[in-house]
C-alpha angles and dihedrals in degrees: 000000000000106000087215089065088047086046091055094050095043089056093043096054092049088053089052090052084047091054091050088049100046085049090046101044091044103096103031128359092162122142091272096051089051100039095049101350084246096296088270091114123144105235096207093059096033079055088046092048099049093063086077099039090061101033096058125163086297094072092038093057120009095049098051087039090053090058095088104020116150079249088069100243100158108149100344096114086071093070084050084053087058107056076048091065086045102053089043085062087054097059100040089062108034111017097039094047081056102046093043092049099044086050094237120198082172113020083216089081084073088079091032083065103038108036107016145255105307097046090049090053091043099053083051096054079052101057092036083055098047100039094050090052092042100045089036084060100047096046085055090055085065106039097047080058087046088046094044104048103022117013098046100060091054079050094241106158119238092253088057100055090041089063095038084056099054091036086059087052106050093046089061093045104038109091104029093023097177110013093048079051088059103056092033089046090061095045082058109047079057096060091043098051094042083055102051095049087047094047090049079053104049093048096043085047090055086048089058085231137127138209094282098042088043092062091044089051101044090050092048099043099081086239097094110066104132104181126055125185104162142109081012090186098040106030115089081196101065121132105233095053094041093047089044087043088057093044089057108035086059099055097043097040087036119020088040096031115102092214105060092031087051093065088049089045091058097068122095097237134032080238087067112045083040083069115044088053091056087051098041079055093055100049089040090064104049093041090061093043084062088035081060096042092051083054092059088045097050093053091042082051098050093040085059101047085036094243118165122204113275124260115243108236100225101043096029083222122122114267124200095197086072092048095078086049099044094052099050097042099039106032122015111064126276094275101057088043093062086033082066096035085048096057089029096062091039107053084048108049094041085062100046093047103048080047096058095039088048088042087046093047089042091056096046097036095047114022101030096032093228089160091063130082136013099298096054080126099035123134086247092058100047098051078047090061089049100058089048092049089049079040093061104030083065090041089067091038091076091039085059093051100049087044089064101047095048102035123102093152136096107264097245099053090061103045091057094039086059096036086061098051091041110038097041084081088070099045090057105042086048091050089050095052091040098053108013112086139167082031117108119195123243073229095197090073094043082091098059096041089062093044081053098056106057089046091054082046092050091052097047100054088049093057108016085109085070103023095044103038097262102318121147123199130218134180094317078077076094099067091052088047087056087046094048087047097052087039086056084050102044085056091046088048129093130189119264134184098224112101120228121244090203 
């Protein structure tokens, strides 16, 4: 496919979300319309957006890619899925009923208010931290497909696109930050979901089969194993971590995560935002059951037309994330070429804008207390957001570049091997102040024992082969970096005698 033809549509998709953003920031673009776009959200649109917001290219590209990995991934990810549903349910019923009665802007006041400053301060450089990695990774999925098939054969170096890319967002975030997200996050889900479901056609349709035949040959291909129970201390893949990693991921990178929580935060009543987030569940499931199947079909598709997976330019070794893109640019027709690069670019960009504008309302929010006194939506304020919004775009600017230069692992696997050092923190820091009642924090210490934590974590994965009898861990290491938190805190804690009100 001719990148110039990819180029124009790539410019032609980001005109239409400037539009939307210029029609939604006219009338007002003060501090309240961009921190929690002035509680007045539809829930409907804010549950169909955030399919897009937490599928992300990642999904687009590296689970689909992991189907048919040399590991032998095929459909693990589903019983990570699970535990996804499960943890979404979770939040639905215990986090949102607090934030919405405590009245949250950032759902990081809710520590400020149990268990003290430095522990609130703490819990948000958490989340700045996390959410820069984990956005700045996802954003690179994306730009290394745009480098590679488009801006390299106009000679346009990788630091260039990267910027190009974030310029393109924040022009578009800026002024109306969430409630512009809103309206551009469900364009995009659109886009997403129509591309998945077209790209399931044209490759069935190169396949010469049809619904019936496309199940039969999915189940028979050796790609579609979903549950996996054995080799429990040496297997990454086992039910039960996989299914306990999900549970827990969810609730840290979504329940105690300002971005996700920002869009919930923005509808009138707790009904509502409790149901945007059951039927967000419902439609998350079944869209990864089809992200998977694309996966098997992918890899049926590449055995026939003998297609191996791509090399990956800096480390010459073969990468799966590039399978899903070469063969829609190089070998399927022009259609089905925009219709990737349309739920590519969608999936991508809906992430990486709902994260600046949460990491912007977090820092002024929580660190420069923008949601207090009489000038919240002063001038002053608002030129003030601005320069925090420039400050972290090019914050994750430089986290993309040095990405680049250090990684020689599948994408996915990255962003949840740092997600599990850097969100157990929160987890436990929010458990301690949700079941733990009559203690009181020696709060100054709260700090290094989060900063403890990860690094035992971090240990542990590394030799828990020889210190726990060959066990390996996977993404359920979360849930022990959260334990080994909330027990930090227990031994920082003393009785008092104050009841909590949370």
């Amino acid at each position: 496919m001719s990148p110039a033809i990819l180029l124009s549509f790539l410019i032609g998709y980001f005109l239409i979300l400037i539009i939307i953003a210029f029609a939604t920031s006219r009338k007002s673009s003060d501090n309240s319309t961009f921190f929690i776009a002035n509680r007045n959200s539809k829930w409907y649109l804010v549950a169909f957006g955030m399919i897009g917001t937490a599928l992300s290219g990642v999904t687009f590209i590296s689970v689909p890619g992991e189907v048919g990995a040399p590991a032998g991934n095929q459909f693990q990810y589903f019983q990570f899925i699970l535990g996804n549903a499960i943890g979404f349910i979770i939040i639905a019923t215990v986090l949102l009923p607090l934030y919405y009665r405590m009245k949250l802007t950032s759902i990081y006041s809710y520590i400020e208010q149990r268990l003290g400053h430095y522990s609130y301060k703490t819990a948000a450089s958490i989340f700045l931290i996390s959410r820069t990695i984990g956005s700045a990774f996802r954003l690179y999925l994306v730009v290394i497909v745009l480098q590679r098939f488009i801006f390299e054969n106009y000679g346009i170096p990788f630091w260039v696109t990267v910027l190009i890319s974030l310029i393109l967002i924040w022009s578009y975030t800026f002024k109306g930050g969430l409630k512009t997200i809103i309206i551009t996050d469900t364009l995009q889900t659109f886009f997403l979901v129509l591309s998945v479901f077209l790209t399931l056609y044209f490759i069935c349709s190169s396949l010469d089969l049809d619904i019936p035949k496309t199940f039969e040959t999915i189940k028979n291909s050796g790609y579609s194993k979903i549950f996996f129970y054995e080799d429990f201390l040496t297997s990454k893949f086992h039910f039960s971590k996989q299914l306990l990693g999900g549970i827990f991921v969810t609730i840290a990178m979504t329940g105690l995560d300002q971005d996700l929580m920002q869009k919930n935060l923005s509808m009138k009543t707790i009904g509502e935002a409790q149901k945007n987030m059951f039927t967000f569940t419902g439609v998350f499931v079944i869209l990864n059951i089809f992200f998977l199947s694309v996966g098997a079909l992918l890899y049926i598709y590449a055995t026939k037309n003998g297609i191996d997976i791509p090399l990956d330019h800096v480390t010459g070794k073969p990468r799966t994330d590039f399978l899903f893109p070469e063969i829609a640019f190089n070998h399927l027709a022009l259609i089905p070429g925009i219709v990737f690069m349309l739920g590519l670019t969608a999936a991508t960009f809906a992430t990486t804008d709902s994260a600046l504008t949460a990491l912007t309302t977090s820092f002024c929010v929580d660190f420069l207390q923008m949601d207090k006194g009489d000038n919240s939506n002063s001038k002053a304020s608002v030129n003030k957001r601005h320069i925090v919004h420039v400050a972290f775009s090019l914050l994750m600017f430089l986290v993309i570049i040095v990405f680049n230069a250090l990684n020689d692992e599948s994408v996915v696997n990255g962003i949840f091997r740092v997600a599990s050092y850097t969100y157990g923190p929160l987890l436990g820091l929010y458990s301690f102040g949700l079941f733990v009642r009559n203690r009181g924090l020696r709060d100054k210490l709260v700090p290094f024992v989060c900063i403890i934590s990860p690094a035992i974590c971090y240990l542990l994965n590394d030799y828990s082969v020889q210190l726990l009898g060959g066990y390996k861990f996977s993404v359920e290491l979360i849930l022990v970096n959260g334990l080994i938190t909330f027990t930090g805190l227990l031994l920082i804690s003393k009785k008092t005698d104050q009841q909590t009100k949370f």
